[in-house]
Structure formats: structure tokens, C-alpha cells
LOLOVO-688103 format. One record per residue (C-alpha): y, z, x. Coordinates in pm, whole numbers, padded with zeros to 5 digits. Example, Ala and Ser with C-alpha at 12.3 -4.5 7.8 and 13.67 -1.06 7.14 Angstrom:
% LOLOVO-688103
[[-00450, 00780, 01230]]
[[-00106, 00714, 01367]]
END
This chain:
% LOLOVO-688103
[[04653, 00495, -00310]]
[[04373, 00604, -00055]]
[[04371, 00948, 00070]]
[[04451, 01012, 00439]]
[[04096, 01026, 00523]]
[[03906, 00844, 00254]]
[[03804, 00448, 00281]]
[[03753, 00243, -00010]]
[[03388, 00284, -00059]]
[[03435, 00701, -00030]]
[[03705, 00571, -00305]]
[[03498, 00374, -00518]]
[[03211, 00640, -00547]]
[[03427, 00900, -00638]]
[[03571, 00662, -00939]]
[[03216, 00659, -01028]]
[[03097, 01015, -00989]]
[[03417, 01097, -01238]]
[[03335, 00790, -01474]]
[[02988, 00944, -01522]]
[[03124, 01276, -01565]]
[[03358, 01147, -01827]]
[[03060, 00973, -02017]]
[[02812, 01296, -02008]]
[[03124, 01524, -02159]]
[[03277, 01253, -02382]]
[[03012, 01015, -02480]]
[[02906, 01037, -02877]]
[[02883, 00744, -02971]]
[[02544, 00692, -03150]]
[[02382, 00350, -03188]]
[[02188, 00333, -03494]]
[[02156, 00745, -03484]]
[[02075, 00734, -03140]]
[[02296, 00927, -02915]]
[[02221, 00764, -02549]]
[[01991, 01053, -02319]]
[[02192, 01138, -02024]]
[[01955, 01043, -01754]]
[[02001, 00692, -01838]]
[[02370, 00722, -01804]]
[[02346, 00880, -01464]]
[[02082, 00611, -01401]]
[[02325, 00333, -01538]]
[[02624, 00405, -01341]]
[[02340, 00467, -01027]]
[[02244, 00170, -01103]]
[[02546, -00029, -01046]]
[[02659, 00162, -00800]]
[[02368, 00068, -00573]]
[[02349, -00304, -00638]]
[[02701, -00347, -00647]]
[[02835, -00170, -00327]]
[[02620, -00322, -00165]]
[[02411, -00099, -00017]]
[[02060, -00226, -00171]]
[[02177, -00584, -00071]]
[[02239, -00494, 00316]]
[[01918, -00321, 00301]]
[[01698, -00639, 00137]]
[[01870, -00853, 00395]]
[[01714, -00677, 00650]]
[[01390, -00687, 00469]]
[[01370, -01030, 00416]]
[[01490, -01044, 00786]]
[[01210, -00848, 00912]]
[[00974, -01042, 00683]]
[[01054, -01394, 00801]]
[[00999, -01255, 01170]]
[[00685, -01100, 01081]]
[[00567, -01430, 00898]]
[[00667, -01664, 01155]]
[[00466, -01472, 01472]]
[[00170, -01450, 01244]]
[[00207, -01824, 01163]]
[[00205, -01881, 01557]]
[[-00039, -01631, 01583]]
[[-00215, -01841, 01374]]
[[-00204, -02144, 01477]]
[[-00377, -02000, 01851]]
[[-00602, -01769, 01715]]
[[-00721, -01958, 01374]]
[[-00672, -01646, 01128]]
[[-00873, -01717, 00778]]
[[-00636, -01729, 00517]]
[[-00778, -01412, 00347]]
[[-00672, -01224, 00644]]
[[-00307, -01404, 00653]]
[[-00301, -01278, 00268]]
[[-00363, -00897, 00328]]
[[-00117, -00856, 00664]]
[[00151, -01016, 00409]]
[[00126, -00793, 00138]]
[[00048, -00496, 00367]]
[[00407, -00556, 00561]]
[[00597, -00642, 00245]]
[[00459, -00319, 00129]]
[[00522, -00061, 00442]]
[[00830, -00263, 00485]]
[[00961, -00221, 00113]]
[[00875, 00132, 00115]]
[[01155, 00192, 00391]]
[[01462, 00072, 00185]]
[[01334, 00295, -00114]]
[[01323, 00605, 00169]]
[[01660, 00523, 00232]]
[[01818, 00537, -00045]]
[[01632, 00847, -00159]]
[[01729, 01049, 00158]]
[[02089, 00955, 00072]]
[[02119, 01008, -00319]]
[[02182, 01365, -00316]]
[[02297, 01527, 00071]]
[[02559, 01204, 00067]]
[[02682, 01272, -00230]]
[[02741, 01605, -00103]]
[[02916, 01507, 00177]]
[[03115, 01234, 00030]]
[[03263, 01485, -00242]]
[[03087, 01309, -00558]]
[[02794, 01511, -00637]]
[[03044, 01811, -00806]]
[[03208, 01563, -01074]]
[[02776, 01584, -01203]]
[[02729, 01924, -01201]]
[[02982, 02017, -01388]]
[[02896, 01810, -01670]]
[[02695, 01942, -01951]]
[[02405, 01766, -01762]]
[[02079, 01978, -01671]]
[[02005, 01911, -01264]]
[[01657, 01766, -01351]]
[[01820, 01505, -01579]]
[[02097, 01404, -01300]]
[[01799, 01365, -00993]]
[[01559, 01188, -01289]]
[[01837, 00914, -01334]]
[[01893, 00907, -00912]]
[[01493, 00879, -00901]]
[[01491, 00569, -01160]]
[[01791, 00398, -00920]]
[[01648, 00449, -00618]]
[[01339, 00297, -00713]]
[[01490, 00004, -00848]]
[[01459, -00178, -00539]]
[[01095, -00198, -00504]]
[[01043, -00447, -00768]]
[[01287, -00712, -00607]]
[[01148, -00616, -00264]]
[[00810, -00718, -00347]]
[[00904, -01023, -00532]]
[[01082, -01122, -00215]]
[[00697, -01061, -00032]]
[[00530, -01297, -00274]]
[[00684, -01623, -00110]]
[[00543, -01551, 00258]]
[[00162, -01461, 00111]]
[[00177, -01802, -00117]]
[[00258, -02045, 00169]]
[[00051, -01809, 00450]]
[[-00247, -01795, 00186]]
[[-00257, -02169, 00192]]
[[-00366, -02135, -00147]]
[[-00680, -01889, -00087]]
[[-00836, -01794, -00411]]
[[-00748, -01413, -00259]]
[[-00371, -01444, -00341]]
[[-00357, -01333, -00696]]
[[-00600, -01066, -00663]]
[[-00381, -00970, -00361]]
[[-00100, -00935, -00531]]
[[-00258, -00776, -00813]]
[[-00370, -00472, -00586]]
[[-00022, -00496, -00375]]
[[00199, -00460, -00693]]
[[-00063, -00116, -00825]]
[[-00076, 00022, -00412]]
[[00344, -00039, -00307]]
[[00396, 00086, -00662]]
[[00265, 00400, -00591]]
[[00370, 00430, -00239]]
[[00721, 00371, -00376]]
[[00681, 00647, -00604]]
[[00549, 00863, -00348]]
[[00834, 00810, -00045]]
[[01153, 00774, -00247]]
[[01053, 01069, -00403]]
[[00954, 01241, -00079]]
[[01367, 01061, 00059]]
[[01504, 01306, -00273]]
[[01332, 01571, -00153]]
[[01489, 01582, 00180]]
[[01789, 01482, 00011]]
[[01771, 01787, -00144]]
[[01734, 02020, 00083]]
[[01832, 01896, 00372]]
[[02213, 02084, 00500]]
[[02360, 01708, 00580]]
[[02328, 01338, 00528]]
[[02253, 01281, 00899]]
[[01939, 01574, 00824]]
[[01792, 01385, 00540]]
[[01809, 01034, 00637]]
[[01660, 01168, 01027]]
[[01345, 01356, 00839]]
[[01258, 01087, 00580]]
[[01268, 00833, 00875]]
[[01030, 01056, 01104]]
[[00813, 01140, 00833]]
[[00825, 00767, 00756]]
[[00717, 00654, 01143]]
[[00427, 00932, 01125]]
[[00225, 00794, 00867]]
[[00294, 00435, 00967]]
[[00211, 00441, 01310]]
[[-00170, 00540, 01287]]
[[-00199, 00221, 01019]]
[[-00104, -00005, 01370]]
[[-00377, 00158, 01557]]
[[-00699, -00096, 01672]]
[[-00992, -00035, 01511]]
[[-01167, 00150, 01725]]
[[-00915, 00447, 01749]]
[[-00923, 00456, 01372]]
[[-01377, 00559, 01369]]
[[-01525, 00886, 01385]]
[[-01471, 01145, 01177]]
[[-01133, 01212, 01289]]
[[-01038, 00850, 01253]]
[[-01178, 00872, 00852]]
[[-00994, 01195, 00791]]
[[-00707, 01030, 00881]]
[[-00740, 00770, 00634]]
[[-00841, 00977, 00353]]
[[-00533, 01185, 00385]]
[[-00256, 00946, 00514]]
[[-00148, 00774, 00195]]
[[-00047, 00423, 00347]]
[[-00358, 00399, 00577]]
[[-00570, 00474, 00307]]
[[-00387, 00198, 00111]]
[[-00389, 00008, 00390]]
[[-00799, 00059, 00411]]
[[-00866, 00007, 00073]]
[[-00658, -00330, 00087]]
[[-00863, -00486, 00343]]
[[-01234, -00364, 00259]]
[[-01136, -00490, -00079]]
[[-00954, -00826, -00023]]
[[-01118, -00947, 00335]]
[[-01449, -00726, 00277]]
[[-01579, -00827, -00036]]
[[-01586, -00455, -00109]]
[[-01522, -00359, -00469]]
[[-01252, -00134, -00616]]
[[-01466, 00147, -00723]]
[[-01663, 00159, -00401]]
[[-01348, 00212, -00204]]
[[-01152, 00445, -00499]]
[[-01126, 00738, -00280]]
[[-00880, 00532, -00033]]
[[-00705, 00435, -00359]]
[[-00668, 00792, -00496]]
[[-00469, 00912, -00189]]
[[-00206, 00673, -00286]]
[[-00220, 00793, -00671]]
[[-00211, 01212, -00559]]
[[00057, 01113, -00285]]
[[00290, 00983, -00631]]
[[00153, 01299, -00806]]
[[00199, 01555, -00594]]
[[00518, 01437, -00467]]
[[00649, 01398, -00868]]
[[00532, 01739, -00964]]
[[00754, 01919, -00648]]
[[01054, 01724, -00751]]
[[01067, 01725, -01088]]
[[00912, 02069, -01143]]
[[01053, 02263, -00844]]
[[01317, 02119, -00666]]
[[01467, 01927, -00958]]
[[01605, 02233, -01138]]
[[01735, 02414, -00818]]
[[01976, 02138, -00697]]
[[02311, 02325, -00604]]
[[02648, 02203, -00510]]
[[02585, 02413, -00208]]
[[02313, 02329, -00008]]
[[02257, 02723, 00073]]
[[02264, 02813, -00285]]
[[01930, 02584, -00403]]
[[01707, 02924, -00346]]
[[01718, 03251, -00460]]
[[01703, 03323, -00089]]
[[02013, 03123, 00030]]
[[02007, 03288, 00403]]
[[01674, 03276, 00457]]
[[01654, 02974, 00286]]
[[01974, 02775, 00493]]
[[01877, 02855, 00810]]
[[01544, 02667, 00840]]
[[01559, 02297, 00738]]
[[01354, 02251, 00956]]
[[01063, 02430, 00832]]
[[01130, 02294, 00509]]
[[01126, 01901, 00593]]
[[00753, 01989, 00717]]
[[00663, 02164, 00403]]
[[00778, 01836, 00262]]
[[00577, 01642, 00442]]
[[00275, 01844, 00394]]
[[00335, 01851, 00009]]
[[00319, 01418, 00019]]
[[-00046, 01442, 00155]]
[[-00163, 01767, 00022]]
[[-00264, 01567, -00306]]
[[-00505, 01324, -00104]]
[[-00886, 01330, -00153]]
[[-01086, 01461, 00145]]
[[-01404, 01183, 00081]]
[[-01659, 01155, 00263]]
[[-01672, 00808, 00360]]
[[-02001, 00660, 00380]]
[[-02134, 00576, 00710]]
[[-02274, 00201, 00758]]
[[-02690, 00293, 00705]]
[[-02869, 00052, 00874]]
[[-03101, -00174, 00681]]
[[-03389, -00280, 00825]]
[[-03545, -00594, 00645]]
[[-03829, -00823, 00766]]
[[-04033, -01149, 00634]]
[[-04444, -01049, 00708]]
[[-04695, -00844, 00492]]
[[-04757, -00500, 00495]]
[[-05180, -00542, 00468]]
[[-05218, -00173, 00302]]
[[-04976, -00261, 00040]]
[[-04980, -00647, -00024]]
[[-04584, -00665, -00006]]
[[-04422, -00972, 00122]]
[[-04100, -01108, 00138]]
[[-04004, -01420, 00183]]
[[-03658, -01617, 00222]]
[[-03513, -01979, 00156]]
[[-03304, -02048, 00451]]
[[-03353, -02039, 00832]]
[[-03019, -02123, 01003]]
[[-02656, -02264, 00950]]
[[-02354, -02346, 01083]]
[[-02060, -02184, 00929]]
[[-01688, -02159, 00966]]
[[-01517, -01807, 00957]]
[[-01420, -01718, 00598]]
[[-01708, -01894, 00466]]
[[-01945, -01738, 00217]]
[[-02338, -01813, 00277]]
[[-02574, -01764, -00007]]
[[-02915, -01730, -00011]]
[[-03266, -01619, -00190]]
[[-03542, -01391, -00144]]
[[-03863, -01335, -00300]]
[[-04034, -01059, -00335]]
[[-04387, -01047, -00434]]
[[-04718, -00795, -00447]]
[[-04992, -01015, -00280]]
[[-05168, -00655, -00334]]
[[-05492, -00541, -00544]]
[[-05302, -00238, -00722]]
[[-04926, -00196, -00887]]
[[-04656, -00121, -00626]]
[[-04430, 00177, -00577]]
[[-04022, 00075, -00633]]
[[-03882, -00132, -00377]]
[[-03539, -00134, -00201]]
[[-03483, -00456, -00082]]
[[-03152, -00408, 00222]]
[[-02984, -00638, 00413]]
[[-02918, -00629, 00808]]
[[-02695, -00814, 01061]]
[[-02718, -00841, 01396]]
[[-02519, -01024, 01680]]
[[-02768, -01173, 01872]]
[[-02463, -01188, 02190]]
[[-02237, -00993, 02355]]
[[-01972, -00809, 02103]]
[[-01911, -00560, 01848]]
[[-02167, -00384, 01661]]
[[-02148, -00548, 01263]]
[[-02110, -00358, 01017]]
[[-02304, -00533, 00714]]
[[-02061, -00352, 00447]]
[[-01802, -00599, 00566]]
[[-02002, -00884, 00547]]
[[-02161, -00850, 00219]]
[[-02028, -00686, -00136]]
[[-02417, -00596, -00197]]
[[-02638, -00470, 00087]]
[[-02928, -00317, -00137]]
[[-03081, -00437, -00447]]
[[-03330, -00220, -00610]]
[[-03681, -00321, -00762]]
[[-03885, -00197, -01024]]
[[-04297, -00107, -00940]]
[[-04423, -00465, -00941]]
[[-04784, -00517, -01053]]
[[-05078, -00700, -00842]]
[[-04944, -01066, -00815]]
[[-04601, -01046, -00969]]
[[-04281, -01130, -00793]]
[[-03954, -01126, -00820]]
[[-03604, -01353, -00706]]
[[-03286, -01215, -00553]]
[[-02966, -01361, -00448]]
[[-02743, -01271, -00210]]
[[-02440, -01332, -00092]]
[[-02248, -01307, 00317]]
[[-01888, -01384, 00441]]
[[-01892, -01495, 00767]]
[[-01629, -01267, 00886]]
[[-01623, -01304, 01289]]
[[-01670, -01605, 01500]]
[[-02057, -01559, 01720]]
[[-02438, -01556, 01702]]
[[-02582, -01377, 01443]]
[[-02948, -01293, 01290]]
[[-02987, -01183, 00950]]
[[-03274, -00998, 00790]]
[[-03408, -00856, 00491]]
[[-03626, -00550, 00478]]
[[-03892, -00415, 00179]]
[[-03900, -00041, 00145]]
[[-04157, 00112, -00041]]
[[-04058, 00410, -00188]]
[[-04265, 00707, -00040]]
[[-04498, 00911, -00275]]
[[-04344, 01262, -00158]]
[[-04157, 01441, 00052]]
[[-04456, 01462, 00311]]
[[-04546, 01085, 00307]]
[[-04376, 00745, 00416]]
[[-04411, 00418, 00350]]
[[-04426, 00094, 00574]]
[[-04098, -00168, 00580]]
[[-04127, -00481, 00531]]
[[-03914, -00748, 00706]]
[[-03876, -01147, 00674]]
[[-03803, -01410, 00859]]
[[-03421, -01408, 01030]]
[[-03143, -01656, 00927]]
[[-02985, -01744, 01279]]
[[-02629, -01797, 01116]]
[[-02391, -01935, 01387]]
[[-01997, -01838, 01278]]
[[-01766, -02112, 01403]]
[[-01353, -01996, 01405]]
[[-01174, -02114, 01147]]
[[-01077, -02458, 01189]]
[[-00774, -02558, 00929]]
[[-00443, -02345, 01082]]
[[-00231, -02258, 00808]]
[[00054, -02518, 00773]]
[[00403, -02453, 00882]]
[[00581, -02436, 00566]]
[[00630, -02041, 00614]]
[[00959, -02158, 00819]]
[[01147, -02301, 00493]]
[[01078, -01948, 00332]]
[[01143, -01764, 00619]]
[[01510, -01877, 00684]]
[[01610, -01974, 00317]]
[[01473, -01637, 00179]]
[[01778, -01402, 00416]]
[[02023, -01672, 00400]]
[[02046, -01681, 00011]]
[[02014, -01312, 00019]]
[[02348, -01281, 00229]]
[[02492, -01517, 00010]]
[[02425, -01317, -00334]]
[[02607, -01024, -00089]]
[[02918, -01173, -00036]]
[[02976, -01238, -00404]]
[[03038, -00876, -00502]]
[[03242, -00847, -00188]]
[[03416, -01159, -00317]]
[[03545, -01000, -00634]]
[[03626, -00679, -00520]]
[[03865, -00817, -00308]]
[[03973, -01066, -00552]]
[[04045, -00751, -00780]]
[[04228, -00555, -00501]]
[[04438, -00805, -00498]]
[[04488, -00857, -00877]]
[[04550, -00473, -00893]]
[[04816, -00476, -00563]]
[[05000, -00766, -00700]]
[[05056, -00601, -01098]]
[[05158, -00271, -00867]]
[[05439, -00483, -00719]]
[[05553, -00663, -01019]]
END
């Protein structure tokens, strides 16, 4: 029988906040000597309470609804617009990510403060069970949902990736970055959890914390330069992710060149770990007023609280400097006091965007005596209206470095450019000889320009995304009813052995 103001689901979780309770006072039974830790029974029955109340489902319906939305404007968007597959892969994975991060947040900022108000959380602390243990096995739970959530993103960036050789690295980086991120915000949902007086508190601050370090990742790219615009992305955990994502997948830029961006995810997990686990883990109270040693004080100013929260998610970040595009002069004639020349294999082509262009230079001392070292850098300029380029987008390698090269000797390089925007463009390579001091300088040497001419991408992505996009919700609302289904079956079961 239901209490006057209880409904089945208050019902249900109470049944399971005393079933755990039972199993951390009664449970001894040892399985091969082991006796079974008691975070993984509070994880266990978390565990099934989540998936089968259906909480986690309702929440990955309206991921995968959000998802197929997503995907089917940036198909259209697409189809106008030409977007290089590349590009189609990393929006993907960064929505399935930002997007997969809010269900964890959800069910983080409700694990503890509903429990509280839904009468269940007691029924733990009584047990035998130390507080850390109980919000370790929560933690576990909570996170649970990730992993599904991101398989349900790896659909949309196979048919939008139109079978780009970026897909597997892409989801490679996506599974290490939303990992973390995971970590990192349904931890930081716990922690409001926590300490926040009600349900309505935690769920409110874990959602505006949420929205502030989304938004600046939606910014255009010219809000997000400067200084201020690079602090921001050192120190906000998903636009650093976000940054390091894109230089790395669309940018040819490698992993340890953008690391920095990819620390502030890993000290965003960190630092938000050590608070819970080492701070706020062990103070978890009944009473929301009783979790300090100050209770007053302590009670009266959630407020100020939720913001130390959100300063502790971002306090871990790296501040790192990020290095400012240097420009790199580079040229194809002799220098006639030092016998330098450079010289380079191609003149001009016609490319579409997306396409990589390589190329060769050679480098040779035309001169009477041994060189100094050479840098040999690369430049690109729009010859049009537009943009400034940044060559760090364009190429993974913008200087190659060259040993003292004696009278008559020369030497081969190769490089490599994506054509990453559709226009005009000259590129040029530049000699400089290192100076002999501190008071001296040395003359550049440039070659001959490739006029490369950037086409937009021609092949639209096809328009299988639609079959993913409306099969991927539908069979998720599907696998929802079926717990539904049998609860109700049961109810029945249970009301017709009460009359009989």
C-alpha cells in the first residue's frame, strides 16, 4: 500500500535504499574468500536503479533526440555550404561529447540532495558503510551512462564522415577527451549534490555551471583571439577540449603540440576527484547543515559554495602560453654574400578543400665557404580579399631545420599543406641563416610562390544520416517501454495474489 503522499517511484527507491541497507548489515557471504567491498553493492543496486526506473533511458532519448537534430541541420548545412568531411567528423564527436556530458550532470546533481528529499539517503547512512564508500559507488553509477552515450555518437560521425580516414582517430581522441569531461562534470553534479540545501539547488547550479563553460565553445572565431580569448581556452575545460579536437583532427596539428589544451581536461577530472573523494566525500550528512563543522555558517550560503565549486573544476587547468602564429618568410632567389638558394618543384594547382598538396624544396650552397644552419619556414598568403591564414592550420610542419651545409652541397625537403579554405593563395618558402651573434643578422632567402587555388569541396556528404537519425530515438523509446512493461505486468501479478 502507497503512503498518502508517496507515488510509486518515491516507493520503489525507498525498497531499494532499504534493500541496500539490508545487504551492507547482512551480507557475508564470501565467494571464494572474498567478502564483496561495499561500494560495489551501493554501486550495484545504483546501478539498477538508474537503468531500470528509467531515468538514464528518458535522458538518452533526449540525447539521441538532440543528436539526430543536430546531424540532420549539419547534413543540410552541408549539402549548401560543402563542409569537408573532416570537419563533419569533429562537430559530431564534439556534440556527442558536450551533449553526453549533460545527462552525466544530471544524474550527479540528483544522486545525493534527491535522495535527501525523497527519504532514501538515511536507510545508507546508517549502515556500517563509511560516506566515501556510499558517494564512490553513486560516482561509478552515475557515470555509467557515458559509455552508452558515446556509443550512441559513433553512428552520426560514421555516415557524416563519409568514410574520411579522420573517423577512427576521431573517435580515438573523443572516447580519451568525453572520458575525462565525464569524470570531471558528474563529479562536479555530486558535488553540488552534496552541498546543495535541495534537489531543485543542485540540479539549478550544475545546469548554470554547465551553460557557462559551454557557451564560450559556440563563440565565432574571432571572439575566441587575443589573449583573453586563449586564457579562456586554457582554463575552460570543454573549450580547451574542444580546441585541441580541431587543431588536431582538421589542423593536422599533433597531440603533443597541442597537450596543454589536453591537460585542462585531465586537471579538470583531477581536481574535481581529489575535492570529492578527499573532502566532501567523508563529510556527507543526513542533514544538509550538518556536512561542516560550521553548520550555520556553513547552511546559510549555498550560494557561495556552488561558486567555490565551480572554481575548484577549473582551478586544475594549465595557464599555457599558447604560441602565437610567427610568420615565416620564405623566398626562391640567391643571397650573393652567402651563395644560398632555394629552389621548389611546383608552381600552381588546383585543389579542392580538404585536399592535401605536397611538395619539394631544395636547398643548396652555390657559395665559396661552408654555411651557417639554416631554418627553412613556410608562409601562406591569400592573395584576395579574406581572413588572414594562419599557416599552423594548414600545415603539421612549418619549419624544418638544416645542418651548416658545405660549398656546393644541398639538401631535399618535403612538405606537406591541407587546403583548408576555399580562395587564392601564394605559398612560399624562406632560408634563414642563422646569425653569428647577438649583434649581427643574416639575409632570408625566399623562392618562387606556388599560386595554389582552393576550390569548395565538391562531393556533399550523402543523406544516409536520416536512417540513423530517426531509427537511433525510436529504438531507444522502445528499449524504455520494456521495463515499464514489466513493472506493470508485476503490479498486476502482485494485486491479483493480494486478492486471491
Amino acid at each position: 500500500m502507497l503512503g498518502p503522499d508517496e507515488t510509486a517511484s518515491e516507493t520503489l527507491q525507498k525498497g531499494i535504499a532499504m534493500s541496500v541497507a539490508h545487504d551492507l548489515r547482512t551480507e557475508r557471504v564470501e565467494r571464494r574468500g572474498v567478502t564483496p567491498p561495499v561500494w560495489w553493492l551501493v554501486f550495484k543496486r545504483e546501478f539498477i536503479d538508474l537503468w531500470t526506473g528509467g531515468r538514464i533511458l528518458l535522458l538518452l532519448i533526449l540525447f539521441s533526440v538532440v543528436m539526430s537534430v543536430t546531424s540532420a541541420l549539419r547534413e543540410l548545412e552541408s549539402q549548401l555550404s560543402l563542409i569537408p568531411p573532416v570537419e563533419m567528423v569533429f562537430l559530431t564527436i564534439l556534440s556527442g561529447i558536450s551533449f553526453g556530458l549533460f545527462v552525466g550532470l544530471v544524474i550527479g546533481a540528483d544522486s545525493i540532495s534527491g535522495e535527501r528529499e525523497r527519504a532514501t539517503l538515511e536507510p545508507l547512512l546508517l549502515t556500517p558503510a563509511k560516506p566515501r564508500q556510499i558517494v564512490f559507488g553513486k560516482f561509478l553509477a552515475a557515470l555509467s551512462p557515458w559509455p552508452v552515450t558515446f556509443l550512441l555518437t559513433v553512428p552520426y560521425v560514421v555516415v557524416l564522415g563519409h568514410g574520411d580516414s579522420s573517423v577512427q582517430e576521431g573517435l580515438l581522441l573523443g572516447a580519451l577527451l568525453g572520458g575525462l569531461l565525464a569524470m570531471a562534470f558528474t563529479g562536479f553534479g555530486m558535488l553540488m549534490s552534496i552541498w546543495a540545501k535541495s534537489n531543485r539547488v543542485s540540479l539549478f547550479g550544475s545546469l548554470v555551471v554547465y551553460l557557462v563553460f559551454l557557451i564560450p565553445t559556440q563563440w565565432p572565431g574571432s571572439a575566441q583571439k587575443g589573449d583573453l580569448g586563449y586564457l579562456i581556452q586554457q582554463f575552460n575545460p570543454l573549450q580547451a577540449s574542444s580546441e585541441f579536437l580541431e587543431k588536431v583532427l582538421v589542423n593536422n596539428r599533433t597531440v603533443a603540440e597541442k597537450m596543454p589544451y589536453l591537460m585542462a581536461a585531465i586537471y579538470a577530472a583531477a581536481g574535481v576527484l581529489a575535492v570529492i573523494f578527499l573532502y566532501a566525500a567523508p563529510r556527507l550528512r543526513l542533514d544538509r547543515d550538518a556536512a561542516s563543522s560550521r553548520p550555520a555558517t556553513w547552511g546559510r550560503r549555498p550560494a557561495t559554495w556552488g561558486r567555490l565549486g565551480s572554481v575548484l573544476l577549473i582551478a586544475g587547468a594549465t595557464v599555457a602560453l599558447v604560441s602565437m602564429p610567427v610568420a615565416r618568410a620564405q623566398a626562391a632567389t640567391t643571397a650573393p654574400e652567402q651563395g644560398l638558394q632555394i629552389s621548389i618543384d611546383l608552381g600552381y594547382k588546383t585543389v579542392n578543400a580538404g585536399d592535401e598538396v605536397e611538395f619539394t624544396t631544395v636547398v643548396k650552397n652555390a657559395g665559396a665557404e661552408a654555411s651557417p644552419p639554416l631554418n627553412v619556414a613556410m608562409n601562406i598568403v591569400k592573395t584576395g580579399k579574406g581572413d588572414p591564414v594562419d599557416p599552423e592550420d594548414w600545415s603539421p610542419e612549418r619549419t624544418q631545420e638544416v645542418d651548416s651545409l658545405a660549398p656546393g652541397d644541398s639538401i631535399d625537403q618535403t612538405w606537406t599543406v591541407e587546403a583548408i579554405l576555399e580562395g587564392d593563395y601564394m605559398v612560399y618558402m624562406t632560408v634563414i641563416p642563422k646569425p653569428s651573434g647577438s649583434n649581427a643578422t643574416s639575409q632570408p632567402v625566399s623562392s618562387k610562390g606556388i599560386h595554389l587555388t582552393v576550390k569548395p569541396f565538391t562531393q556533399s556528404n550523402p543523406g544516409g544520416v536520416l536512417p540513423v537519425a530517426i531509427a537511433t530515438p525510436v529504438a531507444l523509446t522502445l528499449i524504455a517501454l520494456v521495463p515499464r512493461g514489466l513493472r506493470r505486468r508485476r503490479a498486476k501479478e502482485d494485486d491479483s495474489g493480494a486478492e486471491s
